[in-house]
ZAKE-344252 format. One record per residue: residue number from 1; residue in three letters; z, x, y of N, C-alpha, C in turn; chain. Coordinates in pm, 1 decimal. Last residue first. Layout:
<nodes>
 mikol koldren     n.pz     n.px     n.py    ca.pz    ca.px    ca.py     c.pz     c.px     c.py segu
   NUM     ALA        Z        X        Y        Z        X        Y        Z        X        Y    A
...
</nodes>
This chain:
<nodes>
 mikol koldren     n.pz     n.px     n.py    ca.pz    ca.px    ca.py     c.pz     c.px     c.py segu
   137     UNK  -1146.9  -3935.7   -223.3  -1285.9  -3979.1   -293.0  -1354.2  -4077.0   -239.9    A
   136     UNK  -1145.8  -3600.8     50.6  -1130.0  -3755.9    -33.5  -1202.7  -3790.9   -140.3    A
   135     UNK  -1057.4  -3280.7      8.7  -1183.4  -3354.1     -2.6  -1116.9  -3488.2    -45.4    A
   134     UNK   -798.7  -3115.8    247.9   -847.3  -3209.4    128.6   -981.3  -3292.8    172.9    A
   133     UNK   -732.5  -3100.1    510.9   -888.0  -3065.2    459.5   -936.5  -3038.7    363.6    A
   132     UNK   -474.8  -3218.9    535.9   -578.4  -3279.7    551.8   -728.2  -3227.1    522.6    A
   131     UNK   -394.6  -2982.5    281.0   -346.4  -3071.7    364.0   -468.0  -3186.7    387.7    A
   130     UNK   -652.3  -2692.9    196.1   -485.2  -2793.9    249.6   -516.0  -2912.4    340.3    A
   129     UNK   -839.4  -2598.5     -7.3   -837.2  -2743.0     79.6   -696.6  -2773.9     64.4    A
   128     UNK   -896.4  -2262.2     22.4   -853.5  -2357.4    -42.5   -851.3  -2479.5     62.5    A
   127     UNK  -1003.6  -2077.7    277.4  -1082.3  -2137.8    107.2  -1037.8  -2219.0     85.7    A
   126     UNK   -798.8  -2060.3    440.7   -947.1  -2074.2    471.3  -1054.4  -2148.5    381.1    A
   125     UNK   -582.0  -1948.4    324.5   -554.8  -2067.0    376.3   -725.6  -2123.0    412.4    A
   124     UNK   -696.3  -1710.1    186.2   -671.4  -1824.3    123.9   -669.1  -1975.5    213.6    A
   123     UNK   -761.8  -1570.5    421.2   -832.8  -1592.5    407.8   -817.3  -1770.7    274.2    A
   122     UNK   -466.9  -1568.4    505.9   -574.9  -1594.7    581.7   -672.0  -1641.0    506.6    A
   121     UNK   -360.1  -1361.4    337.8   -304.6  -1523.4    335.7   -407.6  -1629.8    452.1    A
   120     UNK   -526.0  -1149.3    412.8   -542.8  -1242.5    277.7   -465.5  -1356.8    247.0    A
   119     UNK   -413.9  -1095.6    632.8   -532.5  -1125.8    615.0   -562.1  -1213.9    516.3    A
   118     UNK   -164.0  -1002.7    547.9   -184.8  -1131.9    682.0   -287.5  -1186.9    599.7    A
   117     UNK   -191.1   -833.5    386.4   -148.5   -923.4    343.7   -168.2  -1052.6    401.0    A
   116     UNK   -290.8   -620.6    535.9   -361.8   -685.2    448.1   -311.7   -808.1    403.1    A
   115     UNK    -31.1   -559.1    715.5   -139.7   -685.7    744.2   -271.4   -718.7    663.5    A
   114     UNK     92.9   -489.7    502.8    147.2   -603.4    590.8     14.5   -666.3    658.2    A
   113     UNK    -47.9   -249.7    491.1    -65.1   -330.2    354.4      3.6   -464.1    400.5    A
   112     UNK     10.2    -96.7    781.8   -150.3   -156.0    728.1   -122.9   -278.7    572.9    A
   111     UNK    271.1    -74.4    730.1    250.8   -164.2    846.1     62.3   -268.8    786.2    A
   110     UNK    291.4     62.6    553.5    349.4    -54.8    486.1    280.3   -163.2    611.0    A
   109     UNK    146.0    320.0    649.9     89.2    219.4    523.2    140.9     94.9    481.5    A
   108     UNK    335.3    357.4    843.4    186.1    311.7    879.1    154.3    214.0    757.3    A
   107     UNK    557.6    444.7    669.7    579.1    327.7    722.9    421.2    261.6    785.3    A
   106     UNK    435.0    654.0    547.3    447.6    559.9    479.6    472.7    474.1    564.6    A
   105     UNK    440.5    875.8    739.9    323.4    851.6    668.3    313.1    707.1    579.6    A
   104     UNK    708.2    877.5    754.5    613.3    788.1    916.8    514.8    757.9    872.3    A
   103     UNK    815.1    980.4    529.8    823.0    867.8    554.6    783.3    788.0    683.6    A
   102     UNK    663.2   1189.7    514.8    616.4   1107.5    427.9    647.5    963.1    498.1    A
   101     UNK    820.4   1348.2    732.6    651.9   1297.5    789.2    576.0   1189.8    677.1    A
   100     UNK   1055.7   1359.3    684.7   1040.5   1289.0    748.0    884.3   1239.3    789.7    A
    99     UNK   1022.3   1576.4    416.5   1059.7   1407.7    397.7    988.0   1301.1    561.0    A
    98     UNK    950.1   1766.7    557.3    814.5   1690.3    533.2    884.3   1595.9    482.9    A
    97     UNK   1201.9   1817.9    712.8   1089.5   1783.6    785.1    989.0   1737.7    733.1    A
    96     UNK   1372.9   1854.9    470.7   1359.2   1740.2    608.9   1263.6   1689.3    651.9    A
    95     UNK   1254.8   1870.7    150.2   1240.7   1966.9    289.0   1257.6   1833.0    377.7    A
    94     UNK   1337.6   1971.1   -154.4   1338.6   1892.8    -57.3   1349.8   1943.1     40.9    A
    93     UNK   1101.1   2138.1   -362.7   1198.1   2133.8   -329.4   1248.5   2023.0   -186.0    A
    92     UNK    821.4   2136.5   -452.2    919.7   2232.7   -446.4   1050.0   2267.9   -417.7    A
    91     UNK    710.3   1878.4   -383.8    718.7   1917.4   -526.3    828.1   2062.9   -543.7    A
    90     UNK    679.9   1848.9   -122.2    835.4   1834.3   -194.9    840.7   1906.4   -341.1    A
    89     UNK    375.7   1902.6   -123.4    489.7   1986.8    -37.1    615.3   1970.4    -90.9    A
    88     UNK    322.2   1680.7   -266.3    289.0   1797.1   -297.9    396.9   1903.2   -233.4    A
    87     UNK    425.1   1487.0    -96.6    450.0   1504.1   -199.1    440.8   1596.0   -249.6    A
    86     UNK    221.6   1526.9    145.8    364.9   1540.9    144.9    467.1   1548.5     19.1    A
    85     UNK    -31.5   1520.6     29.4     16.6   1651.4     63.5    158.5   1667.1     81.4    A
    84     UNK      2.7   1259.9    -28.5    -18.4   1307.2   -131.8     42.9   1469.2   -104.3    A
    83     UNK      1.6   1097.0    285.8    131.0   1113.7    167.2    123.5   1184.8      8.7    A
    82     UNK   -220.6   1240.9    403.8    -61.8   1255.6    461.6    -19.8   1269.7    327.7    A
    81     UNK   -441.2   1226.2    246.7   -460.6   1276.8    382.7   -302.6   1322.9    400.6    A
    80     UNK   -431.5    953.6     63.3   -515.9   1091.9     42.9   -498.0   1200.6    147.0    A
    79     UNK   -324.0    819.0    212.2   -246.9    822.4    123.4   -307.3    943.0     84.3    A
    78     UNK   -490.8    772.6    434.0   -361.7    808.0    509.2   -281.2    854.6    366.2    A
    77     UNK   -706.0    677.7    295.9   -708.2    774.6    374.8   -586.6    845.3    430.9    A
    76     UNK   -617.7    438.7    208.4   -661.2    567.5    121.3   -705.3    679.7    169.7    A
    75     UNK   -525.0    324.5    419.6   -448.6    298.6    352.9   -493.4    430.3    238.3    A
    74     UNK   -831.8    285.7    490.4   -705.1    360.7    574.5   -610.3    389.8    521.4    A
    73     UNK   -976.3    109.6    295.2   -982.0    237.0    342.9   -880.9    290.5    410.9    A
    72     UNK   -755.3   -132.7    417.8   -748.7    -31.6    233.9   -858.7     70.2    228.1    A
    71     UNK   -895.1   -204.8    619.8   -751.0   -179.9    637.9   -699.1    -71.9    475.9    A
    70     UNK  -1192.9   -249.3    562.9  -1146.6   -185.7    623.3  -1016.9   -129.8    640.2    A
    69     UNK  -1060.5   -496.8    397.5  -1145.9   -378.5    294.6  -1131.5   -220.3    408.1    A
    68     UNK   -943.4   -661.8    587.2   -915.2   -616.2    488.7   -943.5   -528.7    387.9    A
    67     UNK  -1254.7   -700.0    734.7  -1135.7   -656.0    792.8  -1037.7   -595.7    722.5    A
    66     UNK  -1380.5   -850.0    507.7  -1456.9   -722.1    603.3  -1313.2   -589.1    652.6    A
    65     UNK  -1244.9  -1082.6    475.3  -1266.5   -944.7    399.7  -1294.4   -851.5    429.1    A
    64     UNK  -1283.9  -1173.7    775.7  -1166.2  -1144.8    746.1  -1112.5  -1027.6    632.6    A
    63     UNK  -1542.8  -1227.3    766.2  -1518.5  -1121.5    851.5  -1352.8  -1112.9    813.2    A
    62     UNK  -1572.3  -1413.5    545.8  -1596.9  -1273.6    532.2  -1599.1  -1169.5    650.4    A
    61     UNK  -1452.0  -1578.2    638.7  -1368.5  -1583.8    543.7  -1429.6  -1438.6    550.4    A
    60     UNK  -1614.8  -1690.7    841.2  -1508.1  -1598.9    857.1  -1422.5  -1559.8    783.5    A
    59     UNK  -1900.4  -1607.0    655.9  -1826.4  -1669.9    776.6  -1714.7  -1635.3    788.4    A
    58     UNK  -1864.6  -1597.7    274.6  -1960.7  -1607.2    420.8  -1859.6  -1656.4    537.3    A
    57     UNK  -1765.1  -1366.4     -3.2  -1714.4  -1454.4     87.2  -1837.5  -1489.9    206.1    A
    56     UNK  -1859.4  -1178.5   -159.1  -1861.5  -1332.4   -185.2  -1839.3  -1409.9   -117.6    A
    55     UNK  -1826.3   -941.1    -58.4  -1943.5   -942.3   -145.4  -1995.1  -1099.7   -168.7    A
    54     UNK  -1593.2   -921.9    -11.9  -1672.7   -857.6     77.3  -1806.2   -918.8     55.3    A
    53     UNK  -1436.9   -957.8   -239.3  -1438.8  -1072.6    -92.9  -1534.0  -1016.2    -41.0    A
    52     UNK  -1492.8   -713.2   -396.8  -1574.0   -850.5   -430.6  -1553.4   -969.2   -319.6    A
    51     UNK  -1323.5   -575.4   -265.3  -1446.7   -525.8   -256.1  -1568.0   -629.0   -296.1    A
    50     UNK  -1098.3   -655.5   -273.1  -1092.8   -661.8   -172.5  -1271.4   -637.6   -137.3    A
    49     UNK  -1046.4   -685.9   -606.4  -1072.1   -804.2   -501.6  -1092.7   -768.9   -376.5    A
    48     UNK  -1058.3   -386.6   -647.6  -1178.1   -426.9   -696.3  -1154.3   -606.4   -640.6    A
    47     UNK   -807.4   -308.6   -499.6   -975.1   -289.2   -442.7  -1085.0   -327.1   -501.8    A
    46     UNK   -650.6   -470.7   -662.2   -632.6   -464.1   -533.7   -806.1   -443.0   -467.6    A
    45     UNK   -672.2   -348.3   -943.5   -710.9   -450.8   -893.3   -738.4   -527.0   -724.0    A
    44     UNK   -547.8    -99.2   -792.0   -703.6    -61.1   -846.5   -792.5   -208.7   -887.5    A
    43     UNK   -306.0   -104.9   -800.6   -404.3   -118.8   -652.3   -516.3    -87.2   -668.8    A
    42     UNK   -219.7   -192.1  -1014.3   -230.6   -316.1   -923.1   -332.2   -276.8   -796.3    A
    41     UNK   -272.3     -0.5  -1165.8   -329.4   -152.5  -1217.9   -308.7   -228.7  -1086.9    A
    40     UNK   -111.1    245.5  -1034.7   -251.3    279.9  -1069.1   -337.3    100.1  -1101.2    A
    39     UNK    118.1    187.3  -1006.4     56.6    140.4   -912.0   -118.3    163.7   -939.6    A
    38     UNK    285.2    338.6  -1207.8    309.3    192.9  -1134.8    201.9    124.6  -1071.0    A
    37     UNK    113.6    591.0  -1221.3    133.5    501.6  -1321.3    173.0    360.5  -1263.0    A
    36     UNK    261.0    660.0   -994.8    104.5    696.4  -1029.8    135.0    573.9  -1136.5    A
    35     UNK    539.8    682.9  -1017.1    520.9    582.7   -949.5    335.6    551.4   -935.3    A
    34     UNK    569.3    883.0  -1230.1    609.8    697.4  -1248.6    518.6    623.1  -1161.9    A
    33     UNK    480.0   1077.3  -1112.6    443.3   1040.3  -1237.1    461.3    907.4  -1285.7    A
    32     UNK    615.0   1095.3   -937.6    503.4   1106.1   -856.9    425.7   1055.3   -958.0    A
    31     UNK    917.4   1142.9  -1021.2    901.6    980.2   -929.0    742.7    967.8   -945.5    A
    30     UNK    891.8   1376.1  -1131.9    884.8   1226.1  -1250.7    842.5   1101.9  -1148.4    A
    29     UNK    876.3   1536.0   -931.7    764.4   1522.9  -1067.2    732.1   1409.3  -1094.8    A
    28     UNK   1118.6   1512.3   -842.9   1043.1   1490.1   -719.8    859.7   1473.7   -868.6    A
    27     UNK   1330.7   1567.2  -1013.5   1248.9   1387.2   -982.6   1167.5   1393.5   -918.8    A
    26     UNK   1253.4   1836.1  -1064.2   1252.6   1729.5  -1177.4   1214.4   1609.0  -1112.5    A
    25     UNK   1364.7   1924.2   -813.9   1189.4   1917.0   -811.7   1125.0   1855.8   -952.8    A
    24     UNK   1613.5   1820.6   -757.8   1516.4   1782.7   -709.0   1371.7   1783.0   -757.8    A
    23     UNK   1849.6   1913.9   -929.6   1719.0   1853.2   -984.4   1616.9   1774.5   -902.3    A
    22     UNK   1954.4   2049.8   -686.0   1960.2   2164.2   -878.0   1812.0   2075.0   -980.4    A
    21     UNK   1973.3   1951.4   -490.2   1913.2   2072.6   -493.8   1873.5   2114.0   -677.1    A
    20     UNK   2016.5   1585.0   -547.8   2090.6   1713.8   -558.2   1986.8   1827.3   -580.3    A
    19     UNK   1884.0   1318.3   -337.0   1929.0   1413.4   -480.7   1965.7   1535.2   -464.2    A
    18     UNK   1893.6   1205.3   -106.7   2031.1   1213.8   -158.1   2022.2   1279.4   -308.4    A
    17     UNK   1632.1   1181.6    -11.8   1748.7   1290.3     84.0   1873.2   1299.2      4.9    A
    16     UNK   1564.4    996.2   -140.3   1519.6   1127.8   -166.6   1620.7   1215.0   -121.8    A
    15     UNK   1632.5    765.5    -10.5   1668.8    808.1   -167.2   1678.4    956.3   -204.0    A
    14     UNK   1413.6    691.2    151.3   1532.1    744.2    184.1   1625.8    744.0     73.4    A
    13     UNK   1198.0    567.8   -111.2   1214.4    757.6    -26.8   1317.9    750.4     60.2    A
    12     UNK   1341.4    323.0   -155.6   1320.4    448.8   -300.2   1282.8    607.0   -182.4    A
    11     UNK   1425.8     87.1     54.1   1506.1    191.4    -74.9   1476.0    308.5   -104.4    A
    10     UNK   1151.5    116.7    228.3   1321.8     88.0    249.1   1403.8    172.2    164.1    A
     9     UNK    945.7    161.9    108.6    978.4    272.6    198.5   1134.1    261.9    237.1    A
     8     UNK    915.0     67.2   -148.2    932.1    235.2   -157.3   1010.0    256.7    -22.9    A
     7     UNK    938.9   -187.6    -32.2   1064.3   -163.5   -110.9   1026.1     18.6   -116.6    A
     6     UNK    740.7   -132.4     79.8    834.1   -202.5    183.8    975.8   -172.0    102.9    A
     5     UNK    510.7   -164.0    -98.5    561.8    -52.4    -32.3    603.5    -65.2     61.1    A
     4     UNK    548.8   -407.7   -253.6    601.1   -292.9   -303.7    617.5   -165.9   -196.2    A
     3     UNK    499.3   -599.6    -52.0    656.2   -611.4   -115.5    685.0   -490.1   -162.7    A
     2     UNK    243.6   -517.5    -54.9    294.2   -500.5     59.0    432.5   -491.2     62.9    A
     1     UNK    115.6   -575.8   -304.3    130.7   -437.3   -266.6    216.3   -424.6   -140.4    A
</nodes>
């Protein structure tokens, strides 16, 4: 999720500013319709692992889930809260000013799904046996 909303926020919404008045509120539909659909399997797997680390993990593997489950509340808070209304708001047409608040609204979220990501390369490196903390025989 973090690749993906690094690529929305780089490429696909400074994008926005460049469609044409006549079919804005066509893509501004279809993007909200695609991109629902895109993301509906991954970030719905997303919280059903972030919610089972919580549940499975001990020690710091589970203060690290802890941490990460915390960070994807926010992430649904800031998406439920900012970037849905901002969308909503375009649905009518393109506006500067709420382009520009999607896209501060979004850069938080790429910042938060960046460090879910920390986390969870964290927590792997924690579980799995690298290197020397391979089990011998």
């Amino acid at each position: 999720m973090a690749g993906m909303i690094w690529t929305i926020h780089v490429v696909h919404y400074p994008l926005f500013a460049y469609v044409g008045a006549d079919s804005y509120q066509s893509f501004q539909a279809r993007h909200v319709d695609l991109i629902g659909r895109l993301l509906l399997v991954p970030w719905g797997i997303e919280g059903l692992t972030a919610l089972g680390l919580v549940f499975l993990l001990t020690g710091k593997e589970k203060k690290l889930a802890v941490m990460g489950a915390l960070l994807m509340l926010a992430i649904i808070a800031l998406s439920a809260f900012a970037s849905a209304p901002a969308h909503e708001q375009l649905a009518d047409g393109f506006d500067f000013d709420i382009h520009q608040d999607l896209m501060a609204a979004n850069f938080v979220r790429a910042l938060l799904w960046t460090a879910r990501a920390a986390l969870s390369t964290g927590i792997l490196y924690l579980c799995y046996p690298f290197g020397a903390r391979k089990v011998s025989n």
